[in-house]
C-alpha positions in Angstrom: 52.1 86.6 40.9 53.3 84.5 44.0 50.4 82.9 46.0 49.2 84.1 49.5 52.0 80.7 50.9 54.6 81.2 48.6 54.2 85.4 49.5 55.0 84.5 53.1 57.2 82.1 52.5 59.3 84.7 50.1 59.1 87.3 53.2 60.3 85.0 56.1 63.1 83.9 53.9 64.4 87.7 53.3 63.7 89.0 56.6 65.9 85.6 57.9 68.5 86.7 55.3 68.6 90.6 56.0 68.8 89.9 60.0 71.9 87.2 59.1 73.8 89.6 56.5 77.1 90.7 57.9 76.4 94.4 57.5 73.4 96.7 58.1 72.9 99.4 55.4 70.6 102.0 56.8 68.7 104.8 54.4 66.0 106.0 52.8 64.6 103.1 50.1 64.9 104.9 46.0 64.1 101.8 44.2 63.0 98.2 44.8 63.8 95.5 41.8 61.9 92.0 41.7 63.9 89.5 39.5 63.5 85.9 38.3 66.0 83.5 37.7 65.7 80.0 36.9 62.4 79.6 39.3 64.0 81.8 42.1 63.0 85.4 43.4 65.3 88.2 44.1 64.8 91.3 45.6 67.4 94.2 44.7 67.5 97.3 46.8 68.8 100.6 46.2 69.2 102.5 49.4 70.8 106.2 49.6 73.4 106.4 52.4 76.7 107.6 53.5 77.9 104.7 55.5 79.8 103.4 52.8 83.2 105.5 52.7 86.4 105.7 50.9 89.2 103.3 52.6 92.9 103.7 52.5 94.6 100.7 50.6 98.2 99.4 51.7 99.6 98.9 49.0 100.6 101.5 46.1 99.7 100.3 42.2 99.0 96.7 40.9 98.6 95.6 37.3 96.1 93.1 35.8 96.5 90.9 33.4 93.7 88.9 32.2 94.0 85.8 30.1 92.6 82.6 29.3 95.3 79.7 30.8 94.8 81.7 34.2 92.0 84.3 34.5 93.9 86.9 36.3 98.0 87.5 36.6 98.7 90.1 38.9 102.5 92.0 38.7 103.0 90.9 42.1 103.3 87.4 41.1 100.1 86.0 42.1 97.9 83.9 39.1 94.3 83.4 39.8 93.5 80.9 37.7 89.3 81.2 38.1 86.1 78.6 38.5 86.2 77.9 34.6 82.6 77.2 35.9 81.8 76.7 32.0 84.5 74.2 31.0 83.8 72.3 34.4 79.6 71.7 34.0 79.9 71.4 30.0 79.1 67.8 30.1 76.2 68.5 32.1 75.1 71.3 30.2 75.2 69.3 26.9 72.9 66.6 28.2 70.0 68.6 29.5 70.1 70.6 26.3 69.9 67.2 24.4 67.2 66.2 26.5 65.4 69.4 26.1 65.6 69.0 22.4 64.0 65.7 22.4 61.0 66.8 24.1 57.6 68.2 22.6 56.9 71.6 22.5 54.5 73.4 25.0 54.4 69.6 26.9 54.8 69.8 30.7 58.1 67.3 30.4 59.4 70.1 28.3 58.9 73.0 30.8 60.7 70.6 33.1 63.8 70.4 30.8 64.0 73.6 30.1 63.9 74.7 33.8 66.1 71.8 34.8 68.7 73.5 31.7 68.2 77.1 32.9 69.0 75.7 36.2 72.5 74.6 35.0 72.7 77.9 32.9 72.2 79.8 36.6 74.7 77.7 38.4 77.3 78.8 35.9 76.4 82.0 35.8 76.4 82.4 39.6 79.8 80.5 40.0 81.4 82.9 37.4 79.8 86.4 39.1 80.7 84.9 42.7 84.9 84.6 41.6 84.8 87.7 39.9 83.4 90.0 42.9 85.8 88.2 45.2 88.8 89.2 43.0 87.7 92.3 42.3 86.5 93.3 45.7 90.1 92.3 47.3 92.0 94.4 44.5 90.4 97.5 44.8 90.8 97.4 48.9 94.5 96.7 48.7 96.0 98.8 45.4 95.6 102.0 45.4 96.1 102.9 41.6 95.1 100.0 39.6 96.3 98.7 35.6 94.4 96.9 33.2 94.5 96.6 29.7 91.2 97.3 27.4 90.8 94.3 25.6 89.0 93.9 22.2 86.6 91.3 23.5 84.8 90.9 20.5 87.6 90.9 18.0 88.6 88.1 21.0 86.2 85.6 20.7 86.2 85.7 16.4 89.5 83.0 16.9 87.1 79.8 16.9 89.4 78.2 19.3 90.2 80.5 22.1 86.3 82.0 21.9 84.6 79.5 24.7 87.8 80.0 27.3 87.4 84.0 26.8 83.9 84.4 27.0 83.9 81.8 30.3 86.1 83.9 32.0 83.9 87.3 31.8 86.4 89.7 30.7 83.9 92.7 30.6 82.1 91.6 33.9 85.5 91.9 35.7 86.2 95.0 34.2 83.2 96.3 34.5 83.3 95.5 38.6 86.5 97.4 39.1 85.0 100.5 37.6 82.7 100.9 40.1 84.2 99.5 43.6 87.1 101.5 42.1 85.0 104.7 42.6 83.5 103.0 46.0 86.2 102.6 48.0 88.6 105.7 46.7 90.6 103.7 44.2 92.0 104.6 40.6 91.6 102.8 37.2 94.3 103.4 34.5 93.2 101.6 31.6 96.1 100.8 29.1 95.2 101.5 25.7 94.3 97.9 23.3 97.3 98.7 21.0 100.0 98.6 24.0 102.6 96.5 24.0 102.6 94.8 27.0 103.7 91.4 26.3 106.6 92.5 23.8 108.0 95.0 26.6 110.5 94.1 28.7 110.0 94.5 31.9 113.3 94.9 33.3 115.4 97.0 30.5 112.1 98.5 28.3 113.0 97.1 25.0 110.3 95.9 22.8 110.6 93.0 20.6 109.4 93.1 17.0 107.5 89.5 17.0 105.9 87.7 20.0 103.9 84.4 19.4 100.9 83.7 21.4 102.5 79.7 22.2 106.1 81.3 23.5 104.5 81.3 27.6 108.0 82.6 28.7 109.4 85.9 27.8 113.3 86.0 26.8 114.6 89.0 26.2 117.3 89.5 23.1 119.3 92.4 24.7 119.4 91.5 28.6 118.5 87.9 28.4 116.0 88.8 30.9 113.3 85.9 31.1 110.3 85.6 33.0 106.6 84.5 32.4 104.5 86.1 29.6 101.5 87.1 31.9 103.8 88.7 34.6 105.7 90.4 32.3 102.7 92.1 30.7 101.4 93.0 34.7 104.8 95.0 35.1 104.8 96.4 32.1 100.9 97.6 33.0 101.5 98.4 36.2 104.7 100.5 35.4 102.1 102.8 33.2 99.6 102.7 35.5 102.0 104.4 38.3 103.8 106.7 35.5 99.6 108.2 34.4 98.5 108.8 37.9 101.9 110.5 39.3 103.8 112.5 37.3 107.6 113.1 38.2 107.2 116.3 40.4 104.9 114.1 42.6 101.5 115.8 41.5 98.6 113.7 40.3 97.4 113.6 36.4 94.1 112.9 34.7 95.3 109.4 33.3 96.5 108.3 29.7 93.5 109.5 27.9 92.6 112.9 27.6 89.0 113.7 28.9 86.3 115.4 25.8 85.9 118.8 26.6 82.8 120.1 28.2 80.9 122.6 25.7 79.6 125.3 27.1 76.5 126.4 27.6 74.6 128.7 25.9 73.8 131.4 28.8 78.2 131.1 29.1 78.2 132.2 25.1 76.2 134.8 26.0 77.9 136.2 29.0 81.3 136.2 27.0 79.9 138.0 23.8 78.4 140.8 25.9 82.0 141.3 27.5 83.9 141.5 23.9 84.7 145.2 22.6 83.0 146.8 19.7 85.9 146.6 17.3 86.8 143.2 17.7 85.7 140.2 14.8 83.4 137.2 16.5 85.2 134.5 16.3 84.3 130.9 16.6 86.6 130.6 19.7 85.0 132.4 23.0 88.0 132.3 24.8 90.0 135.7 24.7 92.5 137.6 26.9 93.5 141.3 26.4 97.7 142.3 25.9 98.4 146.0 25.7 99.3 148.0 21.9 102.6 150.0 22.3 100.0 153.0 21.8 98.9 152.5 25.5 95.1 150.5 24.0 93.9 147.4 25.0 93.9 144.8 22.2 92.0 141.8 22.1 93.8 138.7 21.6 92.7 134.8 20.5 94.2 132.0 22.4 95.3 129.3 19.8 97.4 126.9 21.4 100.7 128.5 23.0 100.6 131.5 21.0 98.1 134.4 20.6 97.1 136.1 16.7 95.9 140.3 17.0 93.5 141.5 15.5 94.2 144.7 14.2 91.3 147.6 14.8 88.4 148.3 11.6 90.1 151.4 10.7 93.8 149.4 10.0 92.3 146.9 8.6 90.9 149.2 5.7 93.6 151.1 5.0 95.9 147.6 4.9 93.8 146.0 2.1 92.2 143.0 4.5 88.4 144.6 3.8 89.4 144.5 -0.2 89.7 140.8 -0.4 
């Protein structure tokens, strides 16, 4: 619980920070979130509104590809190589653990070191969110139809001496960002599947080479003699699929590389479609059925499986062929 100062101190401070924000958000309040991080208070707001629409991005289809020398490689050219807020305030985050270490436990110098360490911990943190939202808000306002590659993170960060780069660059944060502002602005997210070969593609002629090692940095291809940089190479080759999943060649859009579950239906639906079969007609598991017409003029039920259709015959053929015997 804040104190009657600190409350009003806490209020002046948002109500300065609403009235300078760039943008006004008006709607009904759903949910109000008080967090603490490292001695500060935040305040997260969840407001229902319409004002934030769909926008229409200039540019057609970019592909992402993340890695640990640069964070991002886009197939336009452009390498972000990120904060590395991690690497950069190691030094500083090794000595206040030290010093954390070394003091007693429940002492009033050692709640000091430990804020003074979660302080560092925030700063890093903070540093890290602040470059991903800035990439990820800028990609999913200009590309319409975005690549990236799902990434094993956690088979990732087993290789002892890639695992501190990988997990400081926030592989699943950036990922995770896109998803959503992807959805917010009237974007699309093709996600390439873990076992594509991006890297061993050839961007320019499409052949794939058998081995790749992760030191060659420039890609050389053996039947064009194509070469160009690793990273960009894999953002073609994504952003190549990404376009080729969410057009198809007559021009009309597709669901994306992986095929949606399908919905079960309901029970009431089940229902509905029994009460519609005929009399003479076997339950089957399927419920989905469509009636062809018998050269004797009747209407024969029919069971969809796949592209072609099985009859059933009627009870009384089915006795007289033997099918009730067995």
């Amino acid at each position: 619980m804040l104190s009657a100062p600190n409350r009003l101190r806490a209020t002046s401070r948002m109500r300065s920070a609403m009235r300078g924000s760039r943008s006004i958000i008006t709607g009904p309040l759903k949910r109000a979130t008080v967090s603490c991080e490292a001695g500060r208070w935040f305040v997260a707001l969840q407001i229902e509104t319409d004002d934030v629409k769909p926008i229409t991005q200039p540019e057609a289809e970019v592909g992402i590809d993340l890695g640990v020398s640069a964070l991002a490689t886009l197939s336009t050219g452009e390498i972000i190589v990120g904060p590395k807020s991690h690497a950069v305030a190691l030094k500083q985050l090794r000595r206040a653990g030290r010093a954390f270490s070394r003091k007693r436990r429940g002492s009033a110098n050692a709640r000091k070191a430990k804020a003074r360490l979660a302080r560092v911990q925030r700063r890093i943190a903070n540093i890290r969110r602040d470059a991903a939202h800035k990439l990820t808000t800028r990609v999913t306002k200009t590309f319409a139809v975005i690549g990236i590659e799902g990434l094993d993170v956690r088979g990732m960060l087993r290789n002892r001496r890639l695992a501190r780069s990988i997990a400081d660059g926030g592989f699943y944060e950036l990922r995770r960002q896109i998803d959503y502002k992807a959805r917010l602005y009237g974007a699309r997210v093709i996600v390439a599947d873990r076992w594509y070969p991006s890297s061993k593609t050839c961007s320019c002629c499409g052949v794939i080479k058998e081995t790749l090692a992760l030191a060659e940095r420039t890609f050389r291809c053996d039947d064009c003699s194509f070469e160009i940089a690793r990273d960009i190479n894999a953002a073609r080759n994504v952003a190549r699929l990404a376009a080729s999943s969410a057009v198809s060649a007559c021009g009309v859009e597709r669901a994306g590389p992986i095929r949606k579950d399908r919905v079960k239906r309901s029970k009431s639906r089940k229902k509905a479609l029994c009460s519609q079969r005929p009399p003479n007609v076997r339950p089957e598991k399927s419920s989905e059925f469509s009636e062809t017409v018998n050269s004797d003029g009747d209407a024969a039920p029919q069971r969809k499986i796949g592209a072609t259709a099985v009859e059933h015959a009627p009870r009384k053929d089915r006795k007289s062929s033997g099918i009730a015997g067995r």
